[in-house]
Backbone bond lengths (Angstrom), bond angles and torsions (degrees), N, CA, C in turn:
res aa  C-N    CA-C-N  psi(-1)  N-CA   C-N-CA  omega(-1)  CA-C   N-CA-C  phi
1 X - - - 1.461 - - 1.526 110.41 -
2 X 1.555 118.02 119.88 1.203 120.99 151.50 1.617 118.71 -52.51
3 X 1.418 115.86 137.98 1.685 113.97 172.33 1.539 97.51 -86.72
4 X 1.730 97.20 -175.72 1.748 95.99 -172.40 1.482 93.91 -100.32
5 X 1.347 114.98 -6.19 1.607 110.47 171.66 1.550 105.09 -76.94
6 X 0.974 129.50 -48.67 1.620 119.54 -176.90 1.482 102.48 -80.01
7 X 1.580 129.16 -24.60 1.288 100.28 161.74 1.843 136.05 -58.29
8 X 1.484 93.91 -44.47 1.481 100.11 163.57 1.257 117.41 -62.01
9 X 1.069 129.45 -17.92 1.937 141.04 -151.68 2.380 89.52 -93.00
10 X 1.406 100.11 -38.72 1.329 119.96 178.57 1.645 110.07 -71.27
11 X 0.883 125.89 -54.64 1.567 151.80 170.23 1.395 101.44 -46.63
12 X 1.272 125.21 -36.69 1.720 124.81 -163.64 2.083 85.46 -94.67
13 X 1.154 116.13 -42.52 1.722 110.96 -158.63 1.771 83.19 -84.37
14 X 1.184 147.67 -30.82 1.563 130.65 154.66 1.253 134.00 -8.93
15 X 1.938 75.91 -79.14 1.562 106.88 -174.41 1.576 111.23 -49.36
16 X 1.659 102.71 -52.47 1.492 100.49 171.80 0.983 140.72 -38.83
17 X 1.094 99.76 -46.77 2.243 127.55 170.71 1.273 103.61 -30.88
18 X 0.887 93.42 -56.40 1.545 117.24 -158.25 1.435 115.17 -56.74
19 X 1.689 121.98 100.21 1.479 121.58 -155.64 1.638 109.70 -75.44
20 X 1.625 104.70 -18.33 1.226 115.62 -163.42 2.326 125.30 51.64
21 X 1.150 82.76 11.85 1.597 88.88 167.03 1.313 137.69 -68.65
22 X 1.273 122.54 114.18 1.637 130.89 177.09 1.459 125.12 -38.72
23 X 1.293 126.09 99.77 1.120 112.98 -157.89 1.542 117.23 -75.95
24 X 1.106 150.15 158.47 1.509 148.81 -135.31 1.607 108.66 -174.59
25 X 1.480 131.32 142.41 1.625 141.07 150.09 1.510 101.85 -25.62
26 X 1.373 116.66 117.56 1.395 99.25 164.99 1.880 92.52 -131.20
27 X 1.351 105.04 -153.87 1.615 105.52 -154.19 1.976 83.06 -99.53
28 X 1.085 129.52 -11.78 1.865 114.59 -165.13 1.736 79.84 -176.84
29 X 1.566 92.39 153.99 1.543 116.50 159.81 1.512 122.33 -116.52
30 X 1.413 121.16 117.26 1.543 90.77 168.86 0.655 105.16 -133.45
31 X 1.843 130.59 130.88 1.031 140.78 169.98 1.496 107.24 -95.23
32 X 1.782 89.37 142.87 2.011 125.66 -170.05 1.150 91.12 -78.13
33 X 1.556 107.00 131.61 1.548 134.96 173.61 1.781 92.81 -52.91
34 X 1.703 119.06 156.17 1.222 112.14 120.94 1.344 102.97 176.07
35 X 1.292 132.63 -154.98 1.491 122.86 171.33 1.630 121.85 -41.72
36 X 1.172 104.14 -53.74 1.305 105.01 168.48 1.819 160.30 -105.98
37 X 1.743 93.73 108.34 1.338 110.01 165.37 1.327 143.26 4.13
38 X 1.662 97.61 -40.05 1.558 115.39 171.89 1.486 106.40 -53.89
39 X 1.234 113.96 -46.51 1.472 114.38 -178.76 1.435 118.59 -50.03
40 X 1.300 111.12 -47.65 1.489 112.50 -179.58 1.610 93.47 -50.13
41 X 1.361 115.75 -90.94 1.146 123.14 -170.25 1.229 131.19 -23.06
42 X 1.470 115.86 -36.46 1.935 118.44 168.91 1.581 93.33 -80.18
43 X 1.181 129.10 -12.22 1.774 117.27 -178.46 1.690 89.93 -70.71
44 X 1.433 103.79 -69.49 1.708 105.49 174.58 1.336 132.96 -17.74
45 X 1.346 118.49 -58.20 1.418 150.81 169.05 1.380 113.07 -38.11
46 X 1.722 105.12 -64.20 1.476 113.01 160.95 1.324 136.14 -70.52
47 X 1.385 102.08 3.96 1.716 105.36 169.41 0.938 104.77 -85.38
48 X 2.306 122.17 -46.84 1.219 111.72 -160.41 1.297 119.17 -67.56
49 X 1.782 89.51 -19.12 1.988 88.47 177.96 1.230 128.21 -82.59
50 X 1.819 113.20 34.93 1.248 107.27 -155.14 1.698 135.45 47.46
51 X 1.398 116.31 15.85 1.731 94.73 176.47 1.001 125.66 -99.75
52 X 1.758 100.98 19.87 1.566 104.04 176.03 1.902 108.56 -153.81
53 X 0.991 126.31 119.46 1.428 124.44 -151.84 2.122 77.03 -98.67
54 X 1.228 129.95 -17.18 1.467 117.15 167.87 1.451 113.65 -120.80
55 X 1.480 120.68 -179.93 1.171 124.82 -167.34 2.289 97.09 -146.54
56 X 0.946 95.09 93.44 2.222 83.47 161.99 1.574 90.95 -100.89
57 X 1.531 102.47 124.57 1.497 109.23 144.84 1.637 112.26 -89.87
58 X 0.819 117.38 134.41 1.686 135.68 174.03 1.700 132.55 -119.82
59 X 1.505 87.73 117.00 1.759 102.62 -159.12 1.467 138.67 -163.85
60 X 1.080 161.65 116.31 1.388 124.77 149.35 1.380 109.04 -101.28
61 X 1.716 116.80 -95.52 1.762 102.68 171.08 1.337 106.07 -149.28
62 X 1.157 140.98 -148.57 1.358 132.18 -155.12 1.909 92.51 170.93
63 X 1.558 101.61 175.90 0.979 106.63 179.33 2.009 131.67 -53.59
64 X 1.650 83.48 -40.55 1.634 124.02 177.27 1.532 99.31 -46.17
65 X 1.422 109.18 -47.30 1.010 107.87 -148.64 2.147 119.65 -124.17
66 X 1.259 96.00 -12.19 1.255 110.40 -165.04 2.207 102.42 -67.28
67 X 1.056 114.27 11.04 1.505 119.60 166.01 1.335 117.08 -126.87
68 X 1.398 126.48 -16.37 1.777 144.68 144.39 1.283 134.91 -41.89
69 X 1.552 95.90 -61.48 1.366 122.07 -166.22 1.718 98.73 -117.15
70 X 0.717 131.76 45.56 1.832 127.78 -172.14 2.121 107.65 -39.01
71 X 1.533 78.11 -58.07 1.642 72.42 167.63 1.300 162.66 -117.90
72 X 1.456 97.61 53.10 1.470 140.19 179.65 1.423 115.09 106.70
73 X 1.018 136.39 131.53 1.544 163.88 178.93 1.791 90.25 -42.37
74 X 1.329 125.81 -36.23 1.415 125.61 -166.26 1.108 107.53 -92.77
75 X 1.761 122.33 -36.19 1.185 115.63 -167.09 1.591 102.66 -87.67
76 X 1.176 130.07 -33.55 1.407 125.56 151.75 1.025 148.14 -34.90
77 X 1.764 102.96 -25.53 1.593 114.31 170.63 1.534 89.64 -93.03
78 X 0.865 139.85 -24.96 1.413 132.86 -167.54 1.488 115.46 -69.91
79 X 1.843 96.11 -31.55 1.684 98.04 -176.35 1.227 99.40 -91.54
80 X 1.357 120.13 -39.87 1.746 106.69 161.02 1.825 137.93 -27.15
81 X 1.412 91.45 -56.91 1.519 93.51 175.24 1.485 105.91 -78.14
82 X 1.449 141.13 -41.64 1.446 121.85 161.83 1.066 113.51 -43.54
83 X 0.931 149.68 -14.87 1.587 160.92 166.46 1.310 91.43 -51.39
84 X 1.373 124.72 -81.91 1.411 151.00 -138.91 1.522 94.39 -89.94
85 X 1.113 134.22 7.43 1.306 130.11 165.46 1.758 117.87 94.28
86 X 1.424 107.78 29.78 1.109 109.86 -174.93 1.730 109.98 -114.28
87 X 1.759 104.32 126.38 1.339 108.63 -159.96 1.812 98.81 -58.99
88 X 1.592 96.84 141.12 1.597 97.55 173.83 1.366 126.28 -53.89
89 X 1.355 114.75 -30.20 1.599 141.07 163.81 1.282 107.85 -23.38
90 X 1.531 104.12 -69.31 1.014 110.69 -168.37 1.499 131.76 -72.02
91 X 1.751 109.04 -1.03 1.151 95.95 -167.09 1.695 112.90 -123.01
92 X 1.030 133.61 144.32 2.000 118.44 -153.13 1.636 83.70 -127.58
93 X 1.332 128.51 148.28 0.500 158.60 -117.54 1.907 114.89 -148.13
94 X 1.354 152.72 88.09 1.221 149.66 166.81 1.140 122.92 -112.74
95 X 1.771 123.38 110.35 1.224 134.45 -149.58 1.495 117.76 -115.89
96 X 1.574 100.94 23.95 1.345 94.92 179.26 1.243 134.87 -136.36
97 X 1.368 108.23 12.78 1.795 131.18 -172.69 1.000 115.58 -105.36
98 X 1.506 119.71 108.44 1.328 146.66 -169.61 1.504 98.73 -94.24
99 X 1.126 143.49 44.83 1.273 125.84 169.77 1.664 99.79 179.39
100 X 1.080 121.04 -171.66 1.449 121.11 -158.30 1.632 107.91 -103.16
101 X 1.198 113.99 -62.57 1.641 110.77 135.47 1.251 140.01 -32.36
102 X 1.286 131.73 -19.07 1.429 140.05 132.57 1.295 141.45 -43.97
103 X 1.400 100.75 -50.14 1.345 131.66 -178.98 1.895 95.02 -68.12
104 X 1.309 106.27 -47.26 1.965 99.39 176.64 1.499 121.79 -66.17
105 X 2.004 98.79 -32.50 1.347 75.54 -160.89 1.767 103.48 -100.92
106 X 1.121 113.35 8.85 1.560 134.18 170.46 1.219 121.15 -67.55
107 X 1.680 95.08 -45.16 1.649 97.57 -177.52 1.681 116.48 -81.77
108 X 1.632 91.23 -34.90 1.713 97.91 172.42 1.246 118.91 -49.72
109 X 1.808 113.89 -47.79 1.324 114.43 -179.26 1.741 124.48 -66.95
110 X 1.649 108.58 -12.19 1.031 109.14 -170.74 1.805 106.33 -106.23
111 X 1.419 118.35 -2.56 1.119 126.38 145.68 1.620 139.10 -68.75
112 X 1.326 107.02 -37.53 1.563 123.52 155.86 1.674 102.67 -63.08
113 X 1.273 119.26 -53.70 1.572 109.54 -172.05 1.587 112.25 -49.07
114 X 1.107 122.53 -45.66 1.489 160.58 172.55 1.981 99.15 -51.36
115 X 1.059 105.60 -44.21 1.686 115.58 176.80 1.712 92.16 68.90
116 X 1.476 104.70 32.56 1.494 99.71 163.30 2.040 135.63 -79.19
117 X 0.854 133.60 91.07 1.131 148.49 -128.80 1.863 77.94 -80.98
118 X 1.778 110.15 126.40 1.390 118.44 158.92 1.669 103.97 -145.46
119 X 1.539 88.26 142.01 1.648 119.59 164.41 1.599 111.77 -99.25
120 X 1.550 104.70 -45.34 1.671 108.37 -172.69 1.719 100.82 -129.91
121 X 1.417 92.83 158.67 0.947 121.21 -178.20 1.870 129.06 -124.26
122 X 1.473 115.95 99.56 1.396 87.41 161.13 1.295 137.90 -111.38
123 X 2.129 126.64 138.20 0.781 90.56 -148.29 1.659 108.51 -132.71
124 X 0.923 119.48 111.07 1.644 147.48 177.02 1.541 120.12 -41.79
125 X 1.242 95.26 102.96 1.458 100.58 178.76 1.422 117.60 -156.91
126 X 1.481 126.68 -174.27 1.480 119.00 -157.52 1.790 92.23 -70.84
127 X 1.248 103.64 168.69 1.657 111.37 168.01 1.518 120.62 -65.12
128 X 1.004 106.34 -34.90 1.773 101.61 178.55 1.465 117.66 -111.59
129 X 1.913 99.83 33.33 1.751 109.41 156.57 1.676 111.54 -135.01
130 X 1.247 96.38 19.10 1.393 96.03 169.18 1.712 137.99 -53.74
131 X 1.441 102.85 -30.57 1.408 117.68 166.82 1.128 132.66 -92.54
132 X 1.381 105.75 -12.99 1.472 128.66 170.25 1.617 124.56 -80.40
133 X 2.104 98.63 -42.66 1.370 92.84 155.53 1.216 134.82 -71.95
134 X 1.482 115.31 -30.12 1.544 125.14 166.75 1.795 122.18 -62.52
135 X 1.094 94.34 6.80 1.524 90.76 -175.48 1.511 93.47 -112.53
136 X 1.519 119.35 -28.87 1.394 114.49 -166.77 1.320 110.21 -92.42
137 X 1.720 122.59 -27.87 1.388 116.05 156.60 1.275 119.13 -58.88
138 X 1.270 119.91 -48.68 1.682 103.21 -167.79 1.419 113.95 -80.46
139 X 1.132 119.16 11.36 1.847 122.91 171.28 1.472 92.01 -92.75
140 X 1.545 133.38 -48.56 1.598 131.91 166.88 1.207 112.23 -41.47
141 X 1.368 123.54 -77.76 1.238 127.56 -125.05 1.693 90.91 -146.00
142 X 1.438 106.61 76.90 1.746 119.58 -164.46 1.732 93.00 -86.29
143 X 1.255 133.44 -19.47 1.357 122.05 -146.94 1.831 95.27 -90.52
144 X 1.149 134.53 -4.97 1.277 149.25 -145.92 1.477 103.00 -129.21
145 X 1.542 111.26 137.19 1.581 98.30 170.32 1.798 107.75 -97.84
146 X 1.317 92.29 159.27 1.746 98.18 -172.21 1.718 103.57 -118.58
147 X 1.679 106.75 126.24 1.277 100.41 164.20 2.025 109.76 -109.01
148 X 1.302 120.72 116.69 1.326 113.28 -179.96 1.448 123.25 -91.09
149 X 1.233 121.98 141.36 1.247 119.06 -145.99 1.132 118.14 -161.58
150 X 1.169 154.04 133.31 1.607 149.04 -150.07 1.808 117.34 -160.83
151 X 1.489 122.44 163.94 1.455 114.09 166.54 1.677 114.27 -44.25
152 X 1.147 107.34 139.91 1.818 106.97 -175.61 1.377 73.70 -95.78
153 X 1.310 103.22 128.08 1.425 127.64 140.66 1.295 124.39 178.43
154 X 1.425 124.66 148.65 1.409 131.24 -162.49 1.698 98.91 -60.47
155 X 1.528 93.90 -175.80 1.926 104.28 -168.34 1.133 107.75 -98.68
156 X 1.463 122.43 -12.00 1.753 127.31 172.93 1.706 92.35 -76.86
157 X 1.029 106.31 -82.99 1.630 121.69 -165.96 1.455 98.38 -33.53
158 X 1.678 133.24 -32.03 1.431 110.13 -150.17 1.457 82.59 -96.77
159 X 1.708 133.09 -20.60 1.582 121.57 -148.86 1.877 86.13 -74.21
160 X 1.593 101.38 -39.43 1.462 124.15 -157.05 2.151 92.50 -62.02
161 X 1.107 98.90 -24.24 1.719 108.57 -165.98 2.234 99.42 -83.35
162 X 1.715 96.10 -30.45 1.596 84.83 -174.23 1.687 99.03 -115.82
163 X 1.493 130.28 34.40 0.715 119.71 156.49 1.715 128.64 75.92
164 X 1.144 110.08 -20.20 1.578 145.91 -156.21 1.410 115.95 -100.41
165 X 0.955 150.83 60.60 1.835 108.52 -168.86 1.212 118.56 -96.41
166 X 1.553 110.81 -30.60 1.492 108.77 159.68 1.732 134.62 -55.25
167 X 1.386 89.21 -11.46 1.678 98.85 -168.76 2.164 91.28 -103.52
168 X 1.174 113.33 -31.03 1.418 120.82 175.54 2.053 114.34 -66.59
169 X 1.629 101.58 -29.48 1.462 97.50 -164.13 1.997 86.00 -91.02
170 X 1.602 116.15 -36.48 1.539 121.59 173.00 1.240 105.11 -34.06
171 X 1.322 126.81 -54.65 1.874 129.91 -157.72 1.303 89.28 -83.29
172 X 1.123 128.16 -56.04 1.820 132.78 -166.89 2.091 97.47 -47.24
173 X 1.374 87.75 -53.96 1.757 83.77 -177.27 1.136 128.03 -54.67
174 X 1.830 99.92 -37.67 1.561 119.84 -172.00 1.735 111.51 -50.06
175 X 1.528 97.86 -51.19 1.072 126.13 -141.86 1.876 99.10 -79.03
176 X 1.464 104.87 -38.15 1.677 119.09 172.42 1.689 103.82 -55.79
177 X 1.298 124.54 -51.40 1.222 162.95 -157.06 1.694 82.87 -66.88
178 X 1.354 143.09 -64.98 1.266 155.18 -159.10 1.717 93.23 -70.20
179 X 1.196 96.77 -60.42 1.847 117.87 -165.76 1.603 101.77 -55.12
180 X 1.620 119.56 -12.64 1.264 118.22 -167.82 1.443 100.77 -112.00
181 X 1.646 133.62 -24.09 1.135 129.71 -156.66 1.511 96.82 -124.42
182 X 1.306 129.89 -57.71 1.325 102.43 -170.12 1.342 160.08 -65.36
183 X 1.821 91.71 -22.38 1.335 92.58 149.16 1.639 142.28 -23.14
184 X 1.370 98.73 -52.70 1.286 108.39 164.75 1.112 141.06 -67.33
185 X 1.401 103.93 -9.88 1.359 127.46 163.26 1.915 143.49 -85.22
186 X 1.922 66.24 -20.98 1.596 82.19 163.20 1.711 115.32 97.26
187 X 1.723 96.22 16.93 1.594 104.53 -152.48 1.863 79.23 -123.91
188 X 1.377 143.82 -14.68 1.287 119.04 167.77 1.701 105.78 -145.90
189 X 1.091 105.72 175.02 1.767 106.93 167.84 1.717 95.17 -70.04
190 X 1.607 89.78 157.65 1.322 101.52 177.99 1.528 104.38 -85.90
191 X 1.445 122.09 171.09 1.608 124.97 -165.19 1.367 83.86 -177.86
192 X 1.509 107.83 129.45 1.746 119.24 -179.01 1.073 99.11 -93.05
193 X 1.415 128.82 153.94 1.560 154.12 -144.99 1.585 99.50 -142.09
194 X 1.690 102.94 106.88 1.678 100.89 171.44 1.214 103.63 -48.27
195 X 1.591 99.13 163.32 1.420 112.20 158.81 1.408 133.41 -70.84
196 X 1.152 121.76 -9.28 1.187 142.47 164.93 1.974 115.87 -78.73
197 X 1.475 114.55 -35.29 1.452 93.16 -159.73 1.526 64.38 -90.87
198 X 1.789 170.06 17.43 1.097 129.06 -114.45 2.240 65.96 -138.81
199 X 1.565 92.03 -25.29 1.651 94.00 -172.54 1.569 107.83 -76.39
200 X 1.738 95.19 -35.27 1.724 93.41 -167.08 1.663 100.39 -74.56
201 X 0.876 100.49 -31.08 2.005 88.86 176.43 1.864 100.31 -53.76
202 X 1.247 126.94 -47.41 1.405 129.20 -128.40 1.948 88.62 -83.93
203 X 1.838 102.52 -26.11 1.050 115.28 -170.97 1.535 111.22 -76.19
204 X 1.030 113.75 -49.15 1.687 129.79 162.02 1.253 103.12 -41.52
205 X 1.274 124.60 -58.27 2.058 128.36 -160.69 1.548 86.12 -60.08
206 X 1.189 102.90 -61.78 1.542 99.97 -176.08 1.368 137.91 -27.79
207 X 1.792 104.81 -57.32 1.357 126.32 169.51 0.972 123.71 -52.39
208 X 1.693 115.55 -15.58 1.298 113.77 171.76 1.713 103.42 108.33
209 X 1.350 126.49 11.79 1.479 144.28 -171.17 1.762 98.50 -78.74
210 X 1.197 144.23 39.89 1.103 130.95 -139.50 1.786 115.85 -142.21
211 X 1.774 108.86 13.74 1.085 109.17 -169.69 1.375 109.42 -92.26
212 X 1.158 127.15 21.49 1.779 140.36 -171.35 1.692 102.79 -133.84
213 X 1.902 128.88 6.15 1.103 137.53 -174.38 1.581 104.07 -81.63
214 X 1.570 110.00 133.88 1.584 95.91 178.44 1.948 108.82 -107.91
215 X 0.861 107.98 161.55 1.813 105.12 179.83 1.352 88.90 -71.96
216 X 1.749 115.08 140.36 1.336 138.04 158.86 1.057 121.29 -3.60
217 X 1.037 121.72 -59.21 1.989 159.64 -104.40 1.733 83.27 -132.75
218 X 1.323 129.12 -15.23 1.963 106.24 -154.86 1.845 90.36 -69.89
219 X 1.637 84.04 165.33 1.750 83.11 150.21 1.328 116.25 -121.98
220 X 1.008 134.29 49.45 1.563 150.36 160.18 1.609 103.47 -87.55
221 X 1.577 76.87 160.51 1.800 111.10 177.34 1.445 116.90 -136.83
């Protein structure tokens, strides 16, 4: 059983996520590998609406995912959005970045290989890593503007959408947990942390929310 204090305590590290950015035409989309599908599908969404004339999915698999996704987190979103009506053409493919910082500097490199010319970026990922990916691209890949951007949907509806909630409030913690340390590590821009979401994480670690926590010391992103 979730309490209603760590549910609200969950609800506050969301809200944070949440970049609130206008989404806009940019030069490529790439949506972040991971358990969830949704991503493909808002990558889709933003093709049909024109705000992205390309598509990098970025991925291989992970724990989350390595019985889901068997053959790579990228190539899955890839058959997803062909699904959804998105020309195969359009969409390239990087199958080997296990981490979030991977996923930037993988896709960058596989956009230069490509001699694909980008200024902007939008960039697709679950709802409650939106600030986390935006913090870790623009410490990568500063020369580019980044719009971050994810499925709109509230934090009940999406836990209620993956079935999970203990495994939904784990990533939410993980992910605060990243937003607080790496900077210092040299793995994102720094971004100050109210004092408030800074308790509800501390309250979560507590509860025992902590199987997505990395040691101090990692060198991941």
């Amino acid at each position: 059983m979730i309490s209603q204090q760590s549910w609200s305590d969950a609800q506050r590290l969301w809200d944070f996520q949440q970049m609130g950015h206008e989404v806009r035409p940019c030069s490529v989309a790439i949506g972040l590998g991971s358990h969830d599908l949704g991503v493909a599908d808002t990558t889709a969404d933003l093709f049909h609406r024109d705000m992205a004339p390309l598509i990098v999915f970025t991925g291989a698999t992970s724990r989350t995912t390595q019985e889901r996704m068997p053959r790579g987190e990228a190539e899955h979103y890839r058959e997803r959005a062909i699904e959804l009506g998105v020309p195969a053409a359009a969409i390239l493919v990087e199958p080997r970045a296990r981490n979030t910082g991977e996923n930037i500097r993988f896709s960058r490199a596989l956009l230069a290989e490509r001699q694909v010319p980008v200024s902007s970026v939008l960039l697709v990922s679950k709802p409650y890593e939106e600030r986390r990916a935006y913090a870790t691209a623009r410490k990568l890949w500063p020369t580019v503007e980044w719009v971050s951007t994810s499925t709109p949907m509230g934090f009940r509806d999406y836990v209620d959408s993956i079935g999970d909630p203990r495994l939904v409030v784990d990533m939410l913690v993980g992910a605060q947990q990243r937003l607080m340390i790496y900077p210092r590590q040299g793995f994102m821009i720094e971004q100050e942390t109210p004092r408030d979401v800074e308790a509800a994480y501390e309250r979560l670690r507590d509860a025992g929310f902590t199987s997505r926590l990395v040691p101090e010391t990692t060198h991941r992103a």
